[in-house]
Steps between C-alpha positions, in 0.01 A plus 500: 500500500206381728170651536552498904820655482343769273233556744757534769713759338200723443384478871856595594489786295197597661545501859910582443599258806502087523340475842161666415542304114531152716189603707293597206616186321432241785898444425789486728752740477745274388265329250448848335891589498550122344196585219698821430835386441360259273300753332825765435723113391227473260509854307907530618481812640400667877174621501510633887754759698450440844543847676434640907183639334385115370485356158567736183438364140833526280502576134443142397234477804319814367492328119375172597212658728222597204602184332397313819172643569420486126552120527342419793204718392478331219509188663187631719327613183552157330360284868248765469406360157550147573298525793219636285514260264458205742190686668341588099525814540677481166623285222324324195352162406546380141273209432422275190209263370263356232208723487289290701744622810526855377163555436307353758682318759777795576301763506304493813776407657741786419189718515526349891863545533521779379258679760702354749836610304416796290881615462567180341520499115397261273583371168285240334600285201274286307618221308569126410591274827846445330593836489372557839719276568834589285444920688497365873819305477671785278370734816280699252175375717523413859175278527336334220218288443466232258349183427653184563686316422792736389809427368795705623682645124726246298391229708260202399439456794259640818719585731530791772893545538489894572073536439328431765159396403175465736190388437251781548123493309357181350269609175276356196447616220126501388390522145278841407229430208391790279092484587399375158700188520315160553775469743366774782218281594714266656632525885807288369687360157684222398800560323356382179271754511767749396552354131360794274445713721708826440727570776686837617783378727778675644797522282757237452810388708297664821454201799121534459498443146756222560258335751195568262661316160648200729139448585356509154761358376434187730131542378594417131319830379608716277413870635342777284719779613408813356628714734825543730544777796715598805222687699213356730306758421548484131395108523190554677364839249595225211271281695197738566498649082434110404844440378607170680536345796823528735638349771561755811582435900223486737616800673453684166121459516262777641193384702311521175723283329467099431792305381453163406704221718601184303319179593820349522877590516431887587755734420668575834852628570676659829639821540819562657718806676851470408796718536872448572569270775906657535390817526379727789170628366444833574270583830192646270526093301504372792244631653294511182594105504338459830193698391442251245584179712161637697296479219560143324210355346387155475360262243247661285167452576203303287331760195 
């Protein structure tokens, strides 16, 4: 049973003769009798008597007619809603990323999308690039950000098969120093500088902290960590009540704020937008996806 054929039968049933159907279809009479008779083979029976006074609905015509228009408006009412969706007047965005992207990099720019697209809702995860990572291929995120490079689950190695990564914000991470550590005074530090001094770092397994103990590591020190956190935030209050010092992006620091670059081998990393490349992302990704292709940053600058 075909959607035209529906649409057909109902216009019949309106104007009651095939002529004045044909016109108001842009059909040929023929054309219309043809989609008819395939309509009435399709449900087996004859939905049409064909009398001096025009067309009369029989018994079976007169059952399939509210079962018609109730399809077909449904079918309106569902165009209706796709239509929406691809001009934002609806739908959601479910995004993921370390906190560095949910805490400062996202939000001015769903703050600006959203003013554009206020019927769009959001959902915003925060958590480890791997996971980020696992929740857009399982479809439980549609965008994700995470810092690279990423390996796709079970796999040793970095490879996109159905994640589609690209490169979006190049950061460092600078080191904060509690005030009454010899180490403010300085503009810069050498990695030896870190031996004994107590360090709050994010917690283990994360990419940051993964990036942070391949570097010390490399240094031959052997770090003083008395402290381990998830939050930004957390790090940097840690950092202000004297407790140690902590490594935190350059994006993370307020105009007030001095992190320490290395002299040499800075921490740097790239972030990157990924989500599934054999999938049709939703139009509110998609155009959040664009929003953030407009605002790539470079290289960081000198401290």
């Amino acid at each position: 049973m075909e959607l035209s054929h529906l649409r057909t039968f109902l216009v019949l049933a309106d104007e009651k003769h095939m002529t004045r159907a044909a016109g108001r279809l842009h059909l040929t009479q023929p054309a219309v009798s043809a989609q008819l008779a395939r309509l009435e083979e399709s449900v087996g029976q004859k939905l049409f008597d064909r009398t001096s006074a025009g067309l009369v609905l029989t018994q079976a015509g007169q059952t399939l007619l509210p079962y018609a228009q109730e399809s077909l408006s449904r079918l309106e009412d569902a165009r209706s809603a796709l239509d929406q969706l691809s001009g934002l007047q609806r739908g959601a965005l479910s995004i993921g990323g370390g906190a560095t992207a949910t805490t400062f990099l996202l939000p001015p720019l769903l703050a600006r999308f959203h003013e554009a697209n206020p019927a769009i809702r959001f959902f915003v995860r925060e958590q480890p690039s791997q996971s980020v990572v696992e929740d857009v291929l399982s479809g439980a995120l549609d965008l994700g950000v995470v810092t690279l490079p990423i390996k796709q689950p079970g796999s040793n190695n970095t490879a996109p098969g159905r994640l589609h990564l690209e490169q979006w914000i190049d950061d460092e991470l600078r080191l904060l120093i509690p005030p009454r550590f010899e180490l403010s005074r300085q503009r810069t530090f050498a990695w030896e500088d870190l031996a004994g001094v107590p360090l709050v770092l994010f917690e283990a397994g994360s990419a940051v902290r993964n990036l942070i103990d391949a570097r010390i590591f490399e240094a031959g020190i052997d770090p003083d960590i008395v402290m381990e956190l998830r939050s930004i935030e957390s790090l940097k209050q840690m950092v202000a009540q004297g407790i140690g010092a902590a490594f935190v992006s350059q994006h993370a620091l307020s105009g007030t704020e001095r992190g320490l670059r290395a002299r040499a081998h800075p921490l740097k990393r790239t972030l990157a937008m990924c989500y599934r490349s054999d999938r049709t992302l939703p139009a509110a990704a998609r155009a959040f996806l664009a929003t953030m292709r407009s605002t790539r940053v470079g290289q960081p600058g000198p401290g």
